[in-house]
C-alpha positions as CSV (number, residue, x, y, z in Angstrom):
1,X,-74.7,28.7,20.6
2,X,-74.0,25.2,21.2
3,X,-71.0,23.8,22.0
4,X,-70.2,20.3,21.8
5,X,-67.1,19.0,24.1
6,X,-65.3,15.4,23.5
7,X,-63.0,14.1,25.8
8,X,-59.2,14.3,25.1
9,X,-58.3,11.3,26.5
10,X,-59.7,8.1,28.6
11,X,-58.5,9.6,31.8
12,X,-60.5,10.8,34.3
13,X,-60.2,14.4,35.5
14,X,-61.9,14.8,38.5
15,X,-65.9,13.9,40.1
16,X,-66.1,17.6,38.7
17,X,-65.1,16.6,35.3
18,X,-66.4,13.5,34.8
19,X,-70.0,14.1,33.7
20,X,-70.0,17.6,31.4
21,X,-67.2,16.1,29.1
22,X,-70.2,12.8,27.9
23,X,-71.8,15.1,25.4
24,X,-73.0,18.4,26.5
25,X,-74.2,21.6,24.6
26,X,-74.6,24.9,25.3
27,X,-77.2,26.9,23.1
28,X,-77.0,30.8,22.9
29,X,-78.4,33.0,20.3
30,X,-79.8,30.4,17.8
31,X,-76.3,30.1,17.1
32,X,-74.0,26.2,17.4
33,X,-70.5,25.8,17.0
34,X,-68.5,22.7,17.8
35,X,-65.6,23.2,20.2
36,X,-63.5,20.0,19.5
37,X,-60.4,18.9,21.7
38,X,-57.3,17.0,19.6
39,X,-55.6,14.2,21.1
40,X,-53.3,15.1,23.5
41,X,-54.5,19.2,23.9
42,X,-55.0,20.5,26.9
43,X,-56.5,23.6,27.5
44,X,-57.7,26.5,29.8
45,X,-60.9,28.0,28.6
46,X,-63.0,31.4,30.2
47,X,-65.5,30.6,31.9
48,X,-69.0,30.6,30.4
49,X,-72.6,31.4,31.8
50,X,-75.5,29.3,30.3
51,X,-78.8,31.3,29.5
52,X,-81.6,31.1,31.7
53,X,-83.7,29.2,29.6
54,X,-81.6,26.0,29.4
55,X,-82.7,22.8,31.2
56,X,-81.1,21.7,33.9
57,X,-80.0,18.6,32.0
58,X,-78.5,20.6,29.7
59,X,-76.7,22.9,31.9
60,X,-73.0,22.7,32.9
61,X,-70.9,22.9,35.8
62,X,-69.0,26.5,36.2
63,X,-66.2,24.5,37.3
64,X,-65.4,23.2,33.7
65,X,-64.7,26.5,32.3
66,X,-63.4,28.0,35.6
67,X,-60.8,25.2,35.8
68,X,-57.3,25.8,34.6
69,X,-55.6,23.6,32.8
70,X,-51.5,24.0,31.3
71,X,-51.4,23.6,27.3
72,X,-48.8,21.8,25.8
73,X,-49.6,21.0,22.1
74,X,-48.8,17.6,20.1
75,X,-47.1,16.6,24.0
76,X,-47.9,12.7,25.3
77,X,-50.8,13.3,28.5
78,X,-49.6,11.1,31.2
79,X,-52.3,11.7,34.6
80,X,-54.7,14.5,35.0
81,X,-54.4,17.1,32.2
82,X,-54.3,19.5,34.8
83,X,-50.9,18.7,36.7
84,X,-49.6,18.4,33.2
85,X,-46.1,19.8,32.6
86,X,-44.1,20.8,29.9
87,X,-41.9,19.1,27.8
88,X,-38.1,18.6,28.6
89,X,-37.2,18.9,25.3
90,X,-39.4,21.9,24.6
91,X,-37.5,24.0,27.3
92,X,-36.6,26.4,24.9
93,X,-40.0,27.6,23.8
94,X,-41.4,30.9,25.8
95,X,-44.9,29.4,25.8
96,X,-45.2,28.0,29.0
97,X,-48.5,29.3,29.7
98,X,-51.0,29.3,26.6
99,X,-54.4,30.1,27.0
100,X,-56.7,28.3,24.1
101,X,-59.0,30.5,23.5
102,X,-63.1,30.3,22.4
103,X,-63.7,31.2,18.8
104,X,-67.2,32.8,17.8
105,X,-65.7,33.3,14.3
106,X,-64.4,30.6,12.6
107,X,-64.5,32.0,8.9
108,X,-60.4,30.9,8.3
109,X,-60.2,33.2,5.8
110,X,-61.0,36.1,8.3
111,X,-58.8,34.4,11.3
112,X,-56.2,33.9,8.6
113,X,-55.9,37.9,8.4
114,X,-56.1,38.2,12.3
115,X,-53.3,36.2,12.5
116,X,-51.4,37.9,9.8
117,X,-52.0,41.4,12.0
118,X,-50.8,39.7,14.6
119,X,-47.9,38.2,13.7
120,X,-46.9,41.3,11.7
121,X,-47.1,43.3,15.3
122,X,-44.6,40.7,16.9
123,X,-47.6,39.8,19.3
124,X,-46.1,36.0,19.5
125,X,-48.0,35.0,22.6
126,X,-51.3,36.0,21.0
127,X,-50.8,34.9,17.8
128,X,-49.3,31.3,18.8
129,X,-52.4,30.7,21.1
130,X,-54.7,32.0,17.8
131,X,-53.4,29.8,15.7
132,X,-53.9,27.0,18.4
133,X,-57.1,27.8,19.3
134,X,-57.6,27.3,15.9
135,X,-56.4,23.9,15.4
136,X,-58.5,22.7,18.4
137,X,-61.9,24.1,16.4
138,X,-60.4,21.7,13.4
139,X,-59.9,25.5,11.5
140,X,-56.6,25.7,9.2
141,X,-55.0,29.1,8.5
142,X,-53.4,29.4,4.9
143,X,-50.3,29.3,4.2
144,X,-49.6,32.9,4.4
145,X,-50.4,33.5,7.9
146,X,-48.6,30.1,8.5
147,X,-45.9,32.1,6.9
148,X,-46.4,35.3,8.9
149,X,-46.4,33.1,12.6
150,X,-43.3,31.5,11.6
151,X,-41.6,34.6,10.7
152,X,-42.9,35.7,14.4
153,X,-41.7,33.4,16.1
154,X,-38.3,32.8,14.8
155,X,-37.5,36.5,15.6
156,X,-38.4,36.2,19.3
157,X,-36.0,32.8,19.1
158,X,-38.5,30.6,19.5
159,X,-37.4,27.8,17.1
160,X,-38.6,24.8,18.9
161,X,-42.3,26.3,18.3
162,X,-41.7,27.2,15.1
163,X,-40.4,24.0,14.4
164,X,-43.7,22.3,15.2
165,X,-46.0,24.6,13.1
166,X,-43.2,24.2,10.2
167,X,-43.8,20.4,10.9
168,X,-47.7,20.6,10.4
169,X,-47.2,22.5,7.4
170,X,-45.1,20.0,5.8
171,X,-47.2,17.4,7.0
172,X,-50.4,19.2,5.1
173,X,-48.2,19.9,2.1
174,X,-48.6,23.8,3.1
175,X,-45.2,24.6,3.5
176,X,-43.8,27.0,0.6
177,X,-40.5,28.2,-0.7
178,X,-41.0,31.2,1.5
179,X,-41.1,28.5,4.0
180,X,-38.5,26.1,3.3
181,X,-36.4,30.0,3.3
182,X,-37.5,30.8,7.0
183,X,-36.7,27.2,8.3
184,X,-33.4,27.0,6.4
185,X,-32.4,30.2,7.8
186,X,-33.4,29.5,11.0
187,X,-31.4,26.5,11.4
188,X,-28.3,27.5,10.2
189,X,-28.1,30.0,12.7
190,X,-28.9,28.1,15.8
191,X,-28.0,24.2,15.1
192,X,-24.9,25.0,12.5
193,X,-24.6,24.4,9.0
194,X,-24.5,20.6,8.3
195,X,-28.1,20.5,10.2
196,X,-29.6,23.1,7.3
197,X,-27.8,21.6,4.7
198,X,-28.8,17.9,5.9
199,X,-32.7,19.2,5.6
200,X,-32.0,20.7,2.5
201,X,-30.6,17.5,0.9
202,X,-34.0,15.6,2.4
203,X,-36.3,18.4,0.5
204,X,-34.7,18.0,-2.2
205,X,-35.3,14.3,-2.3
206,X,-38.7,14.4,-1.3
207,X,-41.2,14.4,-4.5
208,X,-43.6,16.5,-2.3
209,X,-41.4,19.4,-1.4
210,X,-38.9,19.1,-4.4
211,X,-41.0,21.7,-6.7
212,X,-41.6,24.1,-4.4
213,X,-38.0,24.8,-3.8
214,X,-37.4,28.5,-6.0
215,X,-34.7,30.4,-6.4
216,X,-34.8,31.9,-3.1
217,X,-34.3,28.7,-1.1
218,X,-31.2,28.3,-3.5
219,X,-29.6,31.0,-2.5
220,X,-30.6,30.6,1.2
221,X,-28.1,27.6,0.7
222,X,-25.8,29.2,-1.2
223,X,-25.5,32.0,1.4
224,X,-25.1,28.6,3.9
225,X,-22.2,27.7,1.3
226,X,-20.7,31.3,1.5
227,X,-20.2,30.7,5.1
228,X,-19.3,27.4,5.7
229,X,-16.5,27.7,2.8
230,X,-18.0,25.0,0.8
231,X,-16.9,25.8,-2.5
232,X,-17.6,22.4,-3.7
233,X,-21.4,21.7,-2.6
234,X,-22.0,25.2,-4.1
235,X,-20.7,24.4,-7.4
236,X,-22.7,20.5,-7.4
237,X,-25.9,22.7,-6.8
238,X,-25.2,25.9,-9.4
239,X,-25.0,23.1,-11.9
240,X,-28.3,21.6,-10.5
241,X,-29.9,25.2,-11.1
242,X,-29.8,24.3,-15.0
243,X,-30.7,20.8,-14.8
244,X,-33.9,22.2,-12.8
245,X,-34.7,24.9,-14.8
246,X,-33.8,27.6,-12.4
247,X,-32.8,30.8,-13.5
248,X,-30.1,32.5,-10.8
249,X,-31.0,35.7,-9.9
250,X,-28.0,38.5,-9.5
251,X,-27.9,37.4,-5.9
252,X,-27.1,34.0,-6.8
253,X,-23.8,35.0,-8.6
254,X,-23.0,37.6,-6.1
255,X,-23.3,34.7,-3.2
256,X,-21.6,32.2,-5.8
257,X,-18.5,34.3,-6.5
258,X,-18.1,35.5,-2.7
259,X,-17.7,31.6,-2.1
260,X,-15.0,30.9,-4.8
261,X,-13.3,34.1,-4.0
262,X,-12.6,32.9,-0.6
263,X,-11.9,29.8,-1.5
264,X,-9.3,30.4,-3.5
265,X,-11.3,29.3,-7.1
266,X,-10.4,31.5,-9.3
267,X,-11.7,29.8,-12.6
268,X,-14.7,29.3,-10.7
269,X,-15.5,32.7,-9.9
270,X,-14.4,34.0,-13.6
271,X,-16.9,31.4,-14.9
272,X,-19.5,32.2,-12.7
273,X,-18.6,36.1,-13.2
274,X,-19.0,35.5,-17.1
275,X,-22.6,33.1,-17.0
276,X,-23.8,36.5,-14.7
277,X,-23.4,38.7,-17.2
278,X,-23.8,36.4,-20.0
279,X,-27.6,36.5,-18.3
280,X,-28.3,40.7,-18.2
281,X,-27.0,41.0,-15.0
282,X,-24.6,43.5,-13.3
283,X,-22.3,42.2,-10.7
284,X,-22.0,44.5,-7.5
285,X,-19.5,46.8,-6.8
286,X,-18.1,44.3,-4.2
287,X,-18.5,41.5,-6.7
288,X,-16.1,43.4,-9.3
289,X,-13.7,43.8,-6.7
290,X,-13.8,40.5,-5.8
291,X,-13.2,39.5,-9.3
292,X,-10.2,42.0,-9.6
293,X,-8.1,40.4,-6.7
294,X,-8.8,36.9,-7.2
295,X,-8.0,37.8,-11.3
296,X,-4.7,39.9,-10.0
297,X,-4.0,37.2,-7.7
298,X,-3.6,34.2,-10.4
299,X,-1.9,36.6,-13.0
300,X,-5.4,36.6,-15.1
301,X,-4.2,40.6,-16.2
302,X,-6.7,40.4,-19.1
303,X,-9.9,39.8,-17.0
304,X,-8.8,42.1,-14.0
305,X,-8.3,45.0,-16.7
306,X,-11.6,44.6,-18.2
307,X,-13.6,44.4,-15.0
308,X,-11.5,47.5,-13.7
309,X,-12.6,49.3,-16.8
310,X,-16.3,48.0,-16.6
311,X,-16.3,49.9,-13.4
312,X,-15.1,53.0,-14.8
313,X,-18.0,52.8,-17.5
314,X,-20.5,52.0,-14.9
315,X,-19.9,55.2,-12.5
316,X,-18.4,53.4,-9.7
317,X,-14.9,54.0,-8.4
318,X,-12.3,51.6,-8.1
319,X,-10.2,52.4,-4.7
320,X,-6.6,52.6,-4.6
321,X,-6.5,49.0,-4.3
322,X,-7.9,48.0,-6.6
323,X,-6.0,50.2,-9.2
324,X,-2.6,48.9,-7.3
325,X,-3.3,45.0,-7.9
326,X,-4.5,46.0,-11.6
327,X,-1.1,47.6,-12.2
328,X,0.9,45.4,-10.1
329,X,-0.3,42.8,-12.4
330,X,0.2,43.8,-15.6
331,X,3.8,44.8,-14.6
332,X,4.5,41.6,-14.1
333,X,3.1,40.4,-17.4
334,X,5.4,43.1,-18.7
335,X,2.5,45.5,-19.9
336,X,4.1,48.0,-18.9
337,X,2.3,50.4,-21.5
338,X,-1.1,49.4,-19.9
339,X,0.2,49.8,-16.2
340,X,1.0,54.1,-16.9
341,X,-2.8,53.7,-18.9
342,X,-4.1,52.7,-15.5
343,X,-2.1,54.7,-13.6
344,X,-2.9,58.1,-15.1
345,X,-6.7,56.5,-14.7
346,X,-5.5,56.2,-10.8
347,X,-4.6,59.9,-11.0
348,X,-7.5,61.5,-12.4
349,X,-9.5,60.0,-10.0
350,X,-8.4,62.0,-7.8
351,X,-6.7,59.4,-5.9
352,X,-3.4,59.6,-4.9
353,X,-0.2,56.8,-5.3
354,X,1.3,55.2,-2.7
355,X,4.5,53.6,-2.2
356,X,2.8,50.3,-3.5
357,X,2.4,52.1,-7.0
358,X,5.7,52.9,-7.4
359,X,6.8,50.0,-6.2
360,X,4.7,48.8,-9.4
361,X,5.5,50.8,-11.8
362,X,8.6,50.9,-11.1
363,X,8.3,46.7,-11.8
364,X,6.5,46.8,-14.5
365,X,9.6,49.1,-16.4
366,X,12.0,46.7,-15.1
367,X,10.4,43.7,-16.3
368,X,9.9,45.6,-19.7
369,X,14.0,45.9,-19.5
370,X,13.5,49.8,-19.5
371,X,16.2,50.0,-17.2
372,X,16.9,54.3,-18.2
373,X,13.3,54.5,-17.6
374,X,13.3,53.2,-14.0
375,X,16.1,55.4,-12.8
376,X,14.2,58.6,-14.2
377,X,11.2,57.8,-12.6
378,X,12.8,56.8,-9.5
379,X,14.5,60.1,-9.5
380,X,11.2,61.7,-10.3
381,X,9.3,60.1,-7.3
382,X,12.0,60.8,-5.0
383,X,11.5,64.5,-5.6
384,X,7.8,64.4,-6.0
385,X,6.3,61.9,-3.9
386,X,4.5,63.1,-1.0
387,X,5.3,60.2,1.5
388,X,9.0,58.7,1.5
389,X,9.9,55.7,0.1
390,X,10.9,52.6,1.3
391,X,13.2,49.6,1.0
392,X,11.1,47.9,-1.9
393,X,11.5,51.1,-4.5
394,X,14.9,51.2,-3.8
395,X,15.8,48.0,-4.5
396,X,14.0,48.0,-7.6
397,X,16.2,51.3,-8.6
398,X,20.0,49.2,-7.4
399,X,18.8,46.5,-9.8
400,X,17.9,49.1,-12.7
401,X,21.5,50.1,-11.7
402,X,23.3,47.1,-11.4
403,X,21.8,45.8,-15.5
404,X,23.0,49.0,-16.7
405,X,26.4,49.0,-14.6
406,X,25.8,52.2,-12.9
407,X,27.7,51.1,-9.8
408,X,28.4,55.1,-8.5
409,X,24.6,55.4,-8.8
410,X,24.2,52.5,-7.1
411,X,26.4,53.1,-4.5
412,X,24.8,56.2,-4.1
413,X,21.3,54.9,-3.1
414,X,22.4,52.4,-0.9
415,X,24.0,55.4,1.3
416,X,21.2,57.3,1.2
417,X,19.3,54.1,2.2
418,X,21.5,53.6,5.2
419,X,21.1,57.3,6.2
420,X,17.1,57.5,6.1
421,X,17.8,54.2,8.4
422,X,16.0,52.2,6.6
423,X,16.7,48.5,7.5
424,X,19.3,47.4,4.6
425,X,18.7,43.8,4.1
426,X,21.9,41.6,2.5
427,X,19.8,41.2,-1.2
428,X,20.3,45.4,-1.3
429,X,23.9,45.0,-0.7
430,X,24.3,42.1,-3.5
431,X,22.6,44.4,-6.2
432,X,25.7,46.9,-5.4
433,X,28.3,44.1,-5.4
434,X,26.4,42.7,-9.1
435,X,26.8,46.0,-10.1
436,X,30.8,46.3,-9.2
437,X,31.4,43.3,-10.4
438,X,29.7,44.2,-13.7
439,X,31.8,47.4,-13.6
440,X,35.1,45.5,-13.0
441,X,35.4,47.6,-9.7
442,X,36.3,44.6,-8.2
443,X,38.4,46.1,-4.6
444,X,35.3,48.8,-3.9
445,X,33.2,45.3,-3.9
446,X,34.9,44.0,-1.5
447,X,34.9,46.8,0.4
448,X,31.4,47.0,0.4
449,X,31.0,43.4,2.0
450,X,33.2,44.0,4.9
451,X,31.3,47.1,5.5
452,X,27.7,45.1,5.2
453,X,29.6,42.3,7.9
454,X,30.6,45.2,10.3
455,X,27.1,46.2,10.6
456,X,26.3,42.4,11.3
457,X,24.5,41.5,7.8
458,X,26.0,38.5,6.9
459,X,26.6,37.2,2.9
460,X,24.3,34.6,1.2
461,X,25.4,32.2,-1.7
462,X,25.3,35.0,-4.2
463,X,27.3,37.0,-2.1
464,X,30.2,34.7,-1.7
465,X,30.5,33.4,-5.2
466,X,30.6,37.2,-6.4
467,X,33.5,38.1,-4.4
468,X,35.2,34.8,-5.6
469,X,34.5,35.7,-9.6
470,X,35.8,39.3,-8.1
471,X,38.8,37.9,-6.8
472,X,39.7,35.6,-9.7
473,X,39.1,38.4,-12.3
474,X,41.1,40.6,-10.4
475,X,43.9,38.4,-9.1
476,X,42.9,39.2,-5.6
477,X,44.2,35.9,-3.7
478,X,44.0,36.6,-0.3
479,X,40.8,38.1,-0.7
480,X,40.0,34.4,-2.9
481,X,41.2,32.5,0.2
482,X,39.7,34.4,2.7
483,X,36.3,34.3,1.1
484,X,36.7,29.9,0.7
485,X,37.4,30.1,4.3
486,X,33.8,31.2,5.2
487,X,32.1,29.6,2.0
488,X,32.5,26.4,-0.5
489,X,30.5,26.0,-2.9
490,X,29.5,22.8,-3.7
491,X,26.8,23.6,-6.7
492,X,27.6,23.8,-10.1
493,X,29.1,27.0,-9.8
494,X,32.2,25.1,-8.0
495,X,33.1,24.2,-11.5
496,X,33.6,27.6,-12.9
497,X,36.3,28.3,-9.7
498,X,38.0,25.3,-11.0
499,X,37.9,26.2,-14.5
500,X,39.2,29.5,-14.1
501,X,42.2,29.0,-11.5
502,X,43.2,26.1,-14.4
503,X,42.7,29.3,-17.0
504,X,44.7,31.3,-14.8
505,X,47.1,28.4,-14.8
506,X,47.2,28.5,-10.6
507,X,47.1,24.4,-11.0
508,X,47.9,23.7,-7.2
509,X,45.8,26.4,-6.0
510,X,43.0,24.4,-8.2
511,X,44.3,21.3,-6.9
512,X,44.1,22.2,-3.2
513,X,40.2,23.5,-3.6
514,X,39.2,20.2,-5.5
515,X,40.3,18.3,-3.1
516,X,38.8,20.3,0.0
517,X,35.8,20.2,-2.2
518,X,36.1,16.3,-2.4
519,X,36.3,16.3,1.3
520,X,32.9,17.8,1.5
521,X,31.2,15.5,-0.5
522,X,31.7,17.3,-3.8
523,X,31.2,15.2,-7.0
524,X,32.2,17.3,-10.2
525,X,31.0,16.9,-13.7
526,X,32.9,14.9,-16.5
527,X,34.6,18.0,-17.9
528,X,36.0,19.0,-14.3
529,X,37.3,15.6,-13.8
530,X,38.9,15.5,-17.4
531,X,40.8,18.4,-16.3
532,X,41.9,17.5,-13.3
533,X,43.2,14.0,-14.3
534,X,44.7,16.0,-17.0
535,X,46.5,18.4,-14.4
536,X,46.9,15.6,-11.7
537,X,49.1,13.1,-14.2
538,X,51.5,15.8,-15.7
């Protein structure tokens, strides 16, 4: 074998050194290989014993191979290559200590594979210093085992190295989608979105690396997208996957719709939901899902029903959920027919209703002005349902009441709500006063607000101008006065007080309030002000 050894540098190492790094050889076994050192390598080589038949001319001093020297590749040489130390900036990398080794086989192809084993068996130190030893004999692995080191070495969190063979590879035009994946990946994780997607943006610039960017590194980024929140640079580069001539892969949409799901873009993810299948695929389970709340969310009842019955086609099974929000939603586009479709879905499912899907349903008859139909099935979940109800169903029962004047039935409920102590809010005790007000029971709704004030809920707005159309309809002046005491209104429905003590012909009564009501900044309309000049001059 001989072995031919340049000098990596001008400096001198040593009266030791000096001589065997001119232009010696080795020659073993008819065999000659050239051992090559690149600018600015250093390394630390076994040690070698010439055979006996070699001149001494020819021979070299044991203390070349026995001499240790630190490796630190691509890394300026400043003195003696053998009091060189590491990098500052390179602190990170575990490879303090690489050994460059002496290859007998420098077939690529077949170091390619050993590299490939070796990377594969997570043996990083070994395969880093293979793939070293490699450059220093002027050998190039292929891009797979380039691939399979870099994959090695960003799992033992050694970016900084695999930073520098990612650089060589880009600098050979090796690098590969597969690549461009591992680096992207990689860098997201440990230096933070904007560094991956300010690398992406220069690959996709770059004429050399643009074409070699494949679905794969697209959804790297959009997964980069998904968790930054960046609805809007995932959108510029969907569009950019037509323009390219990139077909998305059901990954792609999945990732896509995740994004505008969380933020909020509901079109977006409908659109993107529709191209998806438009191109074979089938969204996930999670994907539908995602669909359903954002579609439930925006009041998009036609898309949410469809997606929920896609599922039921497809095997998979909605949760309770997701059958909720479907129902909720069509309640309030008064589908009310559709909501009990879903619902006896919900049921033979197996799954059972919660307070949520009464709350619903109970909403969606409502809204459908089945006001019969609520009480009935209010009375029938009150006997049936497993878990007891809550404030919400109730409520939705005293306003079925109050539209259809029931004001005992009403009255009822809210007792019953006070004894299962539920916490009676002042809109619960309005839907009772609406409905005695509606009934003409005008004393028993007053009676119900000093009640509500004794347990220290106070009236709102609606309260007060209820008990004032009580009291004028019922001729219940003290009660009138008492109530303008705590409350004047000064909307537009401080007209209709005027208007009907005038009808009521109680002209100093309405004299006294318009001018209280003037007091406070109160400016009626032309038809109030007609008739109080009216009243005023006579």
């Amino acid at each position: 074998m001989a072995v031919l050894i340049r000098s990596c540098s001008s400096t001198s190492y040593g009266t030791n050194l000096t001589a065997p790094f001119q232009n010696r050889s080795i020659r073993r076994k008819n065999k000659s290989h050239r051992f090559c050192f690149s600018k600015g390598l250093v390394c630390k080589v076994a040690s070698c014993v010439p055979d006996s038949d070699i001149s001494t001319k020819e021979k070299l001093d044991n203390t070349i191979w026995s001499h240790e020297i630190k490796f630190c590749s691509n890394r300026p040489i400043k003195q003696s290559c053998s009091t060189e130390k590491e990098d500052k900036s390179e602190a990170d990398s575990k490879h303090k200590d690489i050994t460059l080794h002496f290859l007998e086989e420098t077939d690529e192809k077949v170091l390619s594979k050993r590299l490939v084993v070796l990377s594969r068996s997570n043996k990083t130190k070994s395969a880093f210093e293979l793939y070293l030893s490699m450059e220093a004999f002027n050998l190039m692995p292929d891009s797979h085992a380039c691939n399979s080191l870099l994959s090695c070495l960003l799992r033992n969190g050694l970016l900084p190295d695999a930073l520098e063979v990612f650089d060589k590879m880009s600098r050979r035009d090796m690098a590969t989608g597969h690549t461009f994946t591992l680096v992207l990946k990689a860098i997201a994780k440990n230096k933070g979105f904007d560094a991956a997607i300010s690398l992406f943006n220069k690959l996709e610039t770059d004429d050399r690396t643009k074409g070699k960017l494949d679905v794969i590194v697209y959804n790297t980024m959009f997964s980069v997208y998904a968790k930054s929140k960046d609805w809007v640079e995932a959108e510029k580069l969907w569009r950019k996957l037509g323009k390219n001539s990139i077909k998305g892969t059901s990954l792609t949409f999945d990732l896509l719709i995740s994004t505008f799901v969380q933020c909020n873009c509901a079109d977006l993810a409908v659109e993107a939901y529709h191209e998806s299948i438009r191109f074979g695929f089938e969204p996930s389970e999670a994907t539908m899902k995602a669909i359903i709340a954002t579609c439930t969310q925006e009041g998009n009842w036609e898309v949410a029903h469809v997606v929920l019955r896609k599922m039921l086609d497809r095997g998979m099974k909605p949760n309770l959920i997701a059958f909720n929000s479907v129902i909720n939603c069509l309640g309030k586009a008064c589908q009310s027919d559709l909501a009990f479709s879903v619902y006896q879905t919900l049921y033979l499912s197996g799954l059972q209703p919660d307070m949520y899907t009464w709350y619903s349903l109970l909403s969606a008859l409502y809204r459908s002005n089945r006001y019969l139909e609520v009480i009935k099935l209010f009375q029938r979940v009150k006997r049936e349902a497993k878990s007891e109800l809550d404030s919400h169903v109730y409520n939705v029962a005293l306003l079925a009441c109050q539209k259809q004047g029931m004001w005992t039935q009403a009255l009822q409920l809210l007792w019953e709500m006070e004894r299962c102590e539920f916490e009676v809010c002042t809109q619960s005790y309005n839907h009772v006063i609406f409905a005695c007000e509606d009934a003409g029971e005008v004393e028993v709704a007053f009676d119900i607000y000093r009640h509500m004030v004794q347990l220290g809920c106070n009236g709102d707005d609606f309260t007060y101008m209820s008990l004032i159309r009580c009291s004028i309809s019922g001729s219940l002046w003290d009660e009138f006065l008492e109530i303008l005491k705590q409350h004047i209104p000064l909307d537009a429905s401080a007209y209709y007080i005027i208007h009907e003590l005038c009808l009521q012909e109680l002209i100093g009564l309405a004299k006294n309030i318009f001018a209280a009501m003037q007091k406070l900044g109160f400016k009626p309309d032309a038809k109030t002000r007609t008739l109080m000049l009216q009243h005023f001059s006579t």
